[in-house]
N, CA, C and O atoms as a printed pandas DataFrame, in Angstrom:
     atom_number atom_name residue_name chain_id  residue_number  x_coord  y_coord  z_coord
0              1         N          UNK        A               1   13.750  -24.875   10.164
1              2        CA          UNK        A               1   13.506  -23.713    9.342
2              3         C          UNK        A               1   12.021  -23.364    9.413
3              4         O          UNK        A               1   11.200  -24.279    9.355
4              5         N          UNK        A               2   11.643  -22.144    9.530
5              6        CA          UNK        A               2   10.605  -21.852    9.280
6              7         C          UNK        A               2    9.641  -21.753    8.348
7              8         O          UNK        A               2   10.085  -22.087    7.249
8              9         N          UNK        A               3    8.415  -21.409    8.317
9             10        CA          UNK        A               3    7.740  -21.883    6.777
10            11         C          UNK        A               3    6.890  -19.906    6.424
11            12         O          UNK        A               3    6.170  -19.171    7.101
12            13         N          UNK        A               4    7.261  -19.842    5.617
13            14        CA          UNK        A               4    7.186  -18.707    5.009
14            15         C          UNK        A               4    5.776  -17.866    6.031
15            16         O          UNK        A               4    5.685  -16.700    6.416
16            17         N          UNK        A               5    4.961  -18.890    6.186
17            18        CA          UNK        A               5    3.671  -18.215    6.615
18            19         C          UNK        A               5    3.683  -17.434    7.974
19            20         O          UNK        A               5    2.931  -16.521    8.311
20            21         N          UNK        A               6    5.206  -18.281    9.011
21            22        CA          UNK        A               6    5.530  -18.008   10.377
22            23         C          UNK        A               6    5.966  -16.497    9.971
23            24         O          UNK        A               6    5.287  -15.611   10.490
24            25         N          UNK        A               7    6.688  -16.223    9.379
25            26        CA          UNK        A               7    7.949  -15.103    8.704
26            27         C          UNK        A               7    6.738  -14.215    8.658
27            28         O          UNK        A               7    5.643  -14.531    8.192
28            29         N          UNK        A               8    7.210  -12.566    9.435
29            30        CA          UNK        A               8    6.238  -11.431    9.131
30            31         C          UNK        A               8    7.505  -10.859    8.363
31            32         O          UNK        A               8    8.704  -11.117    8.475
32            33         N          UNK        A               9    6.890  -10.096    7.645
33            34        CA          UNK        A               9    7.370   -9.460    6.905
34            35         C          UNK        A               9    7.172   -7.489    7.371
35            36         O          UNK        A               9    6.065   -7.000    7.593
36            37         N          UNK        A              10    8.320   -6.776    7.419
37            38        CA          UNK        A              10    7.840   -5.136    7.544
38            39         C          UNK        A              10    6.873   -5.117    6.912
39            40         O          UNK        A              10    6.625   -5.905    5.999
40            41         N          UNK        A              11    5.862   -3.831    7.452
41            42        CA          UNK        A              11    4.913   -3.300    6.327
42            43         C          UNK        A              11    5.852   -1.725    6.011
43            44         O          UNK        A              11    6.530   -1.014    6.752
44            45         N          UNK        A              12    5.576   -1.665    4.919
45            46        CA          UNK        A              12    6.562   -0.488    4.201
46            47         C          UNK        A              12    5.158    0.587    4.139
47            48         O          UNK        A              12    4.401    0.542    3.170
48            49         N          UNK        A              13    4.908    1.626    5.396
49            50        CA          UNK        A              13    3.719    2.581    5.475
50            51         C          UNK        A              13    4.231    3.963    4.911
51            52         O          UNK        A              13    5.316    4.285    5.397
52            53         N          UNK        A              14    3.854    4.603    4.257
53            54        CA          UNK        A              14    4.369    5.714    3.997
54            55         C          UNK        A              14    3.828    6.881    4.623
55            56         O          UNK        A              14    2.650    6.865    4.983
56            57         N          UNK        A              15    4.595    7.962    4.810
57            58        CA          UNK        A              15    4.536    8.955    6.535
58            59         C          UNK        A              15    2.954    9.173    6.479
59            60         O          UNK        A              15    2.354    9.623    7.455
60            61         N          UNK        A              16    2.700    9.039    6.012
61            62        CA          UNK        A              16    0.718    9.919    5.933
62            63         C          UNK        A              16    0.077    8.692    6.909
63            64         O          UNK        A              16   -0.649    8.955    7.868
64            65         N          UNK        A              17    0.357    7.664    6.622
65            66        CA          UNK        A              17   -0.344    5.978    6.843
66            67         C          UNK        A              17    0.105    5.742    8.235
67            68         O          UNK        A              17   -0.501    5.142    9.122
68            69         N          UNK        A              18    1.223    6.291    8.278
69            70        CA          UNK        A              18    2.170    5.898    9.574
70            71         C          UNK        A              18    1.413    6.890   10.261
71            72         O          UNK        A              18    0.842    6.516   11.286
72            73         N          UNK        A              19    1.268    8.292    9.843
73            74        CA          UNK        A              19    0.825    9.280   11.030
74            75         C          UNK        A              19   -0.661    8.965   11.355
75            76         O          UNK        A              19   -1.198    9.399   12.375
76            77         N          UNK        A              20   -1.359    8.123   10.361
77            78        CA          UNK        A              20   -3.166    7.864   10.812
78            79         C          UNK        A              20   -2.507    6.760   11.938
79            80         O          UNK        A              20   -2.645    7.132   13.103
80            81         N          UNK        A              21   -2.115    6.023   11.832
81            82        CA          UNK        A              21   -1.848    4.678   12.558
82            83         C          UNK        A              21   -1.591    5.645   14.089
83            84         O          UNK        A              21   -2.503    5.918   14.868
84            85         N          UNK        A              22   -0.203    6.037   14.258
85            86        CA          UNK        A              22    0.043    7.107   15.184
86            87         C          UNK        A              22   -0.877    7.889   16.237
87            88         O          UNK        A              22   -0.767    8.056   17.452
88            89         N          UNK        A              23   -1.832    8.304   15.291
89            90        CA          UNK        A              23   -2.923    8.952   15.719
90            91         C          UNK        A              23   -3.956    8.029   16.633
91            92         O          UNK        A              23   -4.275    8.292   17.792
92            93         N          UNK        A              24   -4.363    7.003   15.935
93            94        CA          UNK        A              24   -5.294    6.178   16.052
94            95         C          UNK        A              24   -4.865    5.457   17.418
95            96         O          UNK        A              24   -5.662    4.994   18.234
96            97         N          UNK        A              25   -3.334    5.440   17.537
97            98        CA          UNK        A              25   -2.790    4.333   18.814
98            99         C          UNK        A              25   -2.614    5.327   20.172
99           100         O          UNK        A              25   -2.541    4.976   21.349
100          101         N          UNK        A              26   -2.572    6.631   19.625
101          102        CA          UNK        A              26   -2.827    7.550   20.610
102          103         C          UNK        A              26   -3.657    7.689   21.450
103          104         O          UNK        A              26   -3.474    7.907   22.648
104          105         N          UNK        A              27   -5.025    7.529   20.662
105          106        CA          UNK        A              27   -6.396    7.431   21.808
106          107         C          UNK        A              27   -6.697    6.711   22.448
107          108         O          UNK        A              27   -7.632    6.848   23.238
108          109         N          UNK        A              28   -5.646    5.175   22.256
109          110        CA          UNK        A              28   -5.838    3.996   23.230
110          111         C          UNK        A              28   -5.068    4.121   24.381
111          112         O          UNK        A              28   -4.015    4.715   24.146
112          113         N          UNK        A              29   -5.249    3.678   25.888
113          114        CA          UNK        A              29   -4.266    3.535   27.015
114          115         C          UNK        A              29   -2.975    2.757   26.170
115          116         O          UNK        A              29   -2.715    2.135   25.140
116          117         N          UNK        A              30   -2.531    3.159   27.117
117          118        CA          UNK        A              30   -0.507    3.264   26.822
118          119         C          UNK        A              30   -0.588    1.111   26.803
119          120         O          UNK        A              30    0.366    0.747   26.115
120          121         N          UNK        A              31   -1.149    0.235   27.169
121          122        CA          UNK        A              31   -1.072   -0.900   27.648
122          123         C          UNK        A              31   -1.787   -1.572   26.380
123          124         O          UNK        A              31   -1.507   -2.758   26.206
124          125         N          UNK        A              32   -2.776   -0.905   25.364
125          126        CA          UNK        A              32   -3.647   -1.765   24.626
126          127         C          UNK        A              32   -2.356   -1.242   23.263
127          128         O          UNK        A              32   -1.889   -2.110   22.526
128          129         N          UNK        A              33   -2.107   -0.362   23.181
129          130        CA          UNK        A              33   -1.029    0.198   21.972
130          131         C          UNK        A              33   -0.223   -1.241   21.107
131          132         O          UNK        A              33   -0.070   -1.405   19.896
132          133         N          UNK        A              34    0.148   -2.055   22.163
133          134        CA          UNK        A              34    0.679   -3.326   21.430
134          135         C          UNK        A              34   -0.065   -3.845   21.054
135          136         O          UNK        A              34    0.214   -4.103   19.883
136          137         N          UNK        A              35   -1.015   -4.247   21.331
137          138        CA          UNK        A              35   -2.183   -5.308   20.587
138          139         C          UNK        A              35   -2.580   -4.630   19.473
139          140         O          UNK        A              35   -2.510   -5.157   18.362
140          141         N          UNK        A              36   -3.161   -3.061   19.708
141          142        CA          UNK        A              36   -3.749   -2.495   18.166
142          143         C          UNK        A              36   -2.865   -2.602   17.062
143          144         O          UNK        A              36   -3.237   -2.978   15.950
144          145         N          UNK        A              37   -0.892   -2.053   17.540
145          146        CA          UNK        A              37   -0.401   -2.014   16.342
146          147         C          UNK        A              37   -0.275   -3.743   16.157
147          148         O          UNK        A              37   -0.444   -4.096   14.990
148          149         N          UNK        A              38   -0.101   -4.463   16.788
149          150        CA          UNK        A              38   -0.014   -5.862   16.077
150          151         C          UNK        A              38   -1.544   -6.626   15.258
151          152         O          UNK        A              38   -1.774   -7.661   14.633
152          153         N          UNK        A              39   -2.093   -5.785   15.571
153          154        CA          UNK        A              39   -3.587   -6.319   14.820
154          155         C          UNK        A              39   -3.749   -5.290   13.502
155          156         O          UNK        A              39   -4.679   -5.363   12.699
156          157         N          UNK        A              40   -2.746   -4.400   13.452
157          158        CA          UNK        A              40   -3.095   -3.377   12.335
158          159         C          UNK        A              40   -2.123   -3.998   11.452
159          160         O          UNK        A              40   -2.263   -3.997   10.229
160          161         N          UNK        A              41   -1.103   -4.548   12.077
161          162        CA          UNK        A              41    0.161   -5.441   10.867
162          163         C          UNK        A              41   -0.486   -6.604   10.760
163          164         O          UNK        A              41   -0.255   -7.067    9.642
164          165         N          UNK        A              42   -1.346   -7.459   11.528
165          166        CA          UNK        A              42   -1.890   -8.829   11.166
166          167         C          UNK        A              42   -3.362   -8.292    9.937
167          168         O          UNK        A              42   -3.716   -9.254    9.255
168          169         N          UNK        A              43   -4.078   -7.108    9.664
169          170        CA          UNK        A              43   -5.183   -6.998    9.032
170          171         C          UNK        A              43   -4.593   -6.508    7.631
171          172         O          UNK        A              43   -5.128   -6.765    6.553
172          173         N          UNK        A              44   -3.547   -5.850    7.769
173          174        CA          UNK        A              44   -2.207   -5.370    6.018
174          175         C          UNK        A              44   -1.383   -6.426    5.805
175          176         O          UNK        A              44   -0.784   -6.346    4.732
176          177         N          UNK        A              45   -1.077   -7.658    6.638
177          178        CA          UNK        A              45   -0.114   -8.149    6.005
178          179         C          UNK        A              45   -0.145   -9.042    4.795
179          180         O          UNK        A              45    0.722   -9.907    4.678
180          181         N          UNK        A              46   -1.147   -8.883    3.827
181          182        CA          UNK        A              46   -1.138   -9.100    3.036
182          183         C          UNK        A              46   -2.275   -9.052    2.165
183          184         O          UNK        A              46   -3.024   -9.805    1.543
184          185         N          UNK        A              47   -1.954   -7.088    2.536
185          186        CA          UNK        A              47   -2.474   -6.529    1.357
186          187         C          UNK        A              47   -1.712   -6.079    0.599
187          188         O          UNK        A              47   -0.578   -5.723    0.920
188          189         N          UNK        A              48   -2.324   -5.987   -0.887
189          190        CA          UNK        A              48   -1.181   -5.143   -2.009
190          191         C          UNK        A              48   -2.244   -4.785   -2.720
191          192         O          UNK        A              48   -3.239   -5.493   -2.873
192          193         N          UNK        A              49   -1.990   -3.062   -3.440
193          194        CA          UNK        A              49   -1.332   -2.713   -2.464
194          195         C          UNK        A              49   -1.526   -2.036   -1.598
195          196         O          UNK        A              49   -2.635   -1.502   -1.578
196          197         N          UNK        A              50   -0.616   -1.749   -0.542
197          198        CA          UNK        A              50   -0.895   -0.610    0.706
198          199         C          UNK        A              50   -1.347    0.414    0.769
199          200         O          UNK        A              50   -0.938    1.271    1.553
200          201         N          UNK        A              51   -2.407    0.597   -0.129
201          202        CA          UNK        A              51   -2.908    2.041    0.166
202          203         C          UNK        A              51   -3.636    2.986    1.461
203          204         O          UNK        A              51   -3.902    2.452    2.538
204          205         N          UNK        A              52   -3.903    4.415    1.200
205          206        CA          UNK        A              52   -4.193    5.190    2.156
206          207         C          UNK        A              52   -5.501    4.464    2.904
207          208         O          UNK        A              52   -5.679    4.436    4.121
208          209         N          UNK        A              53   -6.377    3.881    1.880
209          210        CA          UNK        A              53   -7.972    3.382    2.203
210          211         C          UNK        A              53   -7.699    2.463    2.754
211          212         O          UNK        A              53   -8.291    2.384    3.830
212          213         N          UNK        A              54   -6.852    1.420    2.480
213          214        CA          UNK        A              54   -7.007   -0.222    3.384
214          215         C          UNK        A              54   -6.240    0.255    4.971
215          216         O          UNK        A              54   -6.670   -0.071    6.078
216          217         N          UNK        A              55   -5.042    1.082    4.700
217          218        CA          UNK        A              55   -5.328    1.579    6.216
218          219         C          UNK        A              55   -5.697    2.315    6.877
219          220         O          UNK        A              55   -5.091    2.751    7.856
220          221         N          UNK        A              56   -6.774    2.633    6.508
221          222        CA          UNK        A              56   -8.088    3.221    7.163
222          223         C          UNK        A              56   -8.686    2.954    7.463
223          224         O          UNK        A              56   -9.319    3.499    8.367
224          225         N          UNK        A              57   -8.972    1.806    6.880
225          226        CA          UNK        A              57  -10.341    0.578    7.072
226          227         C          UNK        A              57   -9.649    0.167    8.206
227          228         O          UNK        A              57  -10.154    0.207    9.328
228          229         N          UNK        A              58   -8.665   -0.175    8.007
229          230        CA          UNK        A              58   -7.914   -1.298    9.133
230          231         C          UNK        A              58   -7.692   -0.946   10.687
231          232         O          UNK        A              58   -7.675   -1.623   11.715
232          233         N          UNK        A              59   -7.542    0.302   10.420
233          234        CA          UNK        A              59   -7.565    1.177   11.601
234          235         C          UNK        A              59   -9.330    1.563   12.312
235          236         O          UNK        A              59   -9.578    1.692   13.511
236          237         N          UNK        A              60  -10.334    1.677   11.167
237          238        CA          UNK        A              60  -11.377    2.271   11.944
238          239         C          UNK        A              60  -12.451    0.635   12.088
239          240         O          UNK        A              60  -13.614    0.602   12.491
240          241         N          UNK        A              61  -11.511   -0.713   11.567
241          242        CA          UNK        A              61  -12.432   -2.283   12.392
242          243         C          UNK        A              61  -11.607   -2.077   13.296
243          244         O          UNK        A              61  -12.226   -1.481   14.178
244          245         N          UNK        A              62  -10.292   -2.257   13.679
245          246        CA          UNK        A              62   -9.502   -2.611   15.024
246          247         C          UNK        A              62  -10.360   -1.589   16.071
247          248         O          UNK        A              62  -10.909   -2.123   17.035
248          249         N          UNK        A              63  -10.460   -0.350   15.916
249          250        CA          UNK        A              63  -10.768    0.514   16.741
250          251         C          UNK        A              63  -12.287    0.439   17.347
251          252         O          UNK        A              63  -12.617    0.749   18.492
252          253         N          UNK        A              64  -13.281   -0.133   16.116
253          254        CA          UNK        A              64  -14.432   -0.302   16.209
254          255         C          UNK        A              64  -14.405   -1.534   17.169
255          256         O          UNK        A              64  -14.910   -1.395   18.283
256          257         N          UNK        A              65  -13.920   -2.580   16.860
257          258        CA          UNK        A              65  -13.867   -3.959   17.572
258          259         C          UNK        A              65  -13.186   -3.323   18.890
259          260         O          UNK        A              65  -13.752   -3.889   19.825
260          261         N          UNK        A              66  -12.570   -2.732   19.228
261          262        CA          UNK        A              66  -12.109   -2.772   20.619
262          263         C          UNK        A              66  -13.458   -1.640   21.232
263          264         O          UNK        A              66  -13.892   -2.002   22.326
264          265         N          UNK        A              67  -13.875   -0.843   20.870
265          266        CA          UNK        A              67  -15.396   -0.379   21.173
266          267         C          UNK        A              67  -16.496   -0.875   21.449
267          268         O          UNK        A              67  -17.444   -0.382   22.060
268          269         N          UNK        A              68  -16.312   -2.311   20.785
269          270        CA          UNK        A              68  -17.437   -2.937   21.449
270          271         C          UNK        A              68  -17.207   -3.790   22.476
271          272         O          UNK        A              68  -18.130   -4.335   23.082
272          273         N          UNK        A              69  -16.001   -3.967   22.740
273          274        CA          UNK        A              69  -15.836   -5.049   23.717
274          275         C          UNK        A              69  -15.961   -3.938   25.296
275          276         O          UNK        A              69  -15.872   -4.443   26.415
């Protein structure tokens, strides 16, 4: 059995959050898209609660960090 911490859980985004995310995975090549959205569910997954600002933030470090590399 697994231990709760392995277990992701959905993030429940509501359409506004979903369409910044959307947006944001747009400007990356078609190949980095998996890593950003899995680093945008690893930086919310456990926030509460989900608001418009934490994924914003979350979206403009992932984006920033892949800018500098």
């Amino acid at each position: 059995m697994e231990s709760s911490s392995n277990v992701s859980r959905p993030l429940r985004l509501s359409d506004s959050q979903l369409a910044l995310v959307r947006r944001a995975a747009a400007l990356l090549q078609r190949q980095a898209r998996s890593q950003f959205l899995q680093s945008i569910a690893h930086e919310l997954a456990n926030v509460d609660p989900l608001t418009d600002d934490a994924v914003q933030w979350a979206v403009d470090a992932i984006m920033d960090a892949a800018a500098r590399r």
